[in-house]
N, C-alpha and C positions, 0 to 999 in steps of 0.2 A: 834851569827851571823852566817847565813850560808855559805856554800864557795862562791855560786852563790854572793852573799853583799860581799863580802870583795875581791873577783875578781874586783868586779863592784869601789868600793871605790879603790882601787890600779889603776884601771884604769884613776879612775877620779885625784886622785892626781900624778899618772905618766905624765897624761896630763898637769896639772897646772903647775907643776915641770918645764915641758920641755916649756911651755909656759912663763913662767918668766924668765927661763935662755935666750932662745931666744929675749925677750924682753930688756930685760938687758942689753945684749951683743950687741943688736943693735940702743939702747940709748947711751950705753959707745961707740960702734964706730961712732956715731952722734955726740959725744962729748958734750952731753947736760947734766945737772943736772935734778934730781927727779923734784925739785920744776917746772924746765923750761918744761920738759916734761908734769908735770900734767897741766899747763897752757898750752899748745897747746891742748892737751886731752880734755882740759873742763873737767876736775876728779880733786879730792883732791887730795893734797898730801899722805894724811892717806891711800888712794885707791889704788895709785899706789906703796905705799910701803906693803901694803896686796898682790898686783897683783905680784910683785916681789919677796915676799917670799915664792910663791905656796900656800899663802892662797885661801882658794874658796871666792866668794864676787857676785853680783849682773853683770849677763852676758854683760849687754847693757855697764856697766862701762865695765869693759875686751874688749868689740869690738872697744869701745869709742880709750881706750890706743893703740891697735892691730894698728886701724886705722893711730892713730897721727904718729906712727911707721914705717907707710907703709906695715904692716905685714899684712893687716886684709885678701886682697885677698887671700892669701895661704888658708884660710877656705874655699873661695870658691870654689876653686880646687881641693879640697878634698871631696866635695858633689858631690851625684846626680844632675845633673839638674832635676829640677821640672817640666820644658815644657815637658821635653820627654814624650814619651806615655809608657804605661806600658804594658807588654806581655798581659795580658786582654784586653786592650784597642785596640791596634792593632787587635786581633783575632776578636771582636766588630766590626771594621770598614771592613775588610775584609767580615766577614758576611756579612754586609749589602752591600757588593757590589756583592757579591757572588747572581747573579739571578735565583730563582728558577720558571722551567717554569709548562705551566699548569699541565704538566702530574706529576708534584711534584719532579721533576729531573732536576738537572742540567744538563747543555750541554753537560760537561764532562761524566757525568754517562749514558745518552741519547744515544751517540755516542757509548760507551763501551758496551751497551746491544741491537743494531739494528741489526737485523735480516741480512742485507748484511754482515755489518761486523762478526758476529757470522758464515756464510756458508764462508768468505772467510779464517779466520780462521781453517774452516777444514780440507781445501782443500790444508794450509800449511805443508808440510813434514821439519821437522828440520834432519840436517845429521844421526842421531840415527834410525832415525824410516824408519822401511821398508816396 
């Protein structure tokens, strides 16, 4: 196995890990039993004693239990939102709003290279120059 897989597997069962305990701990301050929790869950028993002991198992059960819990939001909180636009995307829309005119220049660049502005420019002395 190489280090890249066994980083990746320590990660994944650090998470189960800390997911069970968390889960656990906020069952037992619920004051509820396995059996009563996988009955709100809609999960087996068998499930939630897999999900409990940092076993890996099937995600939809894991968010099912997360849920009954009141835990499942904290995953959301932890993602990206999905709406946002992405640095590409944004540069995209900008483009397209960005108008280029006939002479194949933008307004910006048009103004920066116009013969008035270039003679008033010359005629500027900065304190250095004499």
């Amino acid at each position: 196995m190489s280090k890249q897989q066994q980083t990746t597997e320590q990660a994944v069962a650090s998470l189960l890990k800390r997911i069970s305990e968390a889960g656990r701990k906020q069952r037992l301050s619920n004051n509820t039993s396995q059996a009563d929790q996988a009955d709100i869950a809609s999960i087996s028993i068998k499930a939630l004693q897999k999900i409990e002991a940092g076993e890996s198992g099937n995600s939809s059960v894991l968010f099912k239990y997360l849920h009954s819990l009141d835990l499942l939001h904290l995953i959301y909180t932890a993602l990206p939102d999905p709406t946002e636009l992405t640095p590409i995307e944004k540069f995209e829309i900008q483009a397209k709003n960005t108008k280029i005119r006939a002479s194949g220049k933008t307004k910006e660049s048009r103004i920066a290279t116009s013969p008035a502005l270039k003679a008033i420019d010359k005629n500027i002395k900065w304190g250095d120059e004499t």
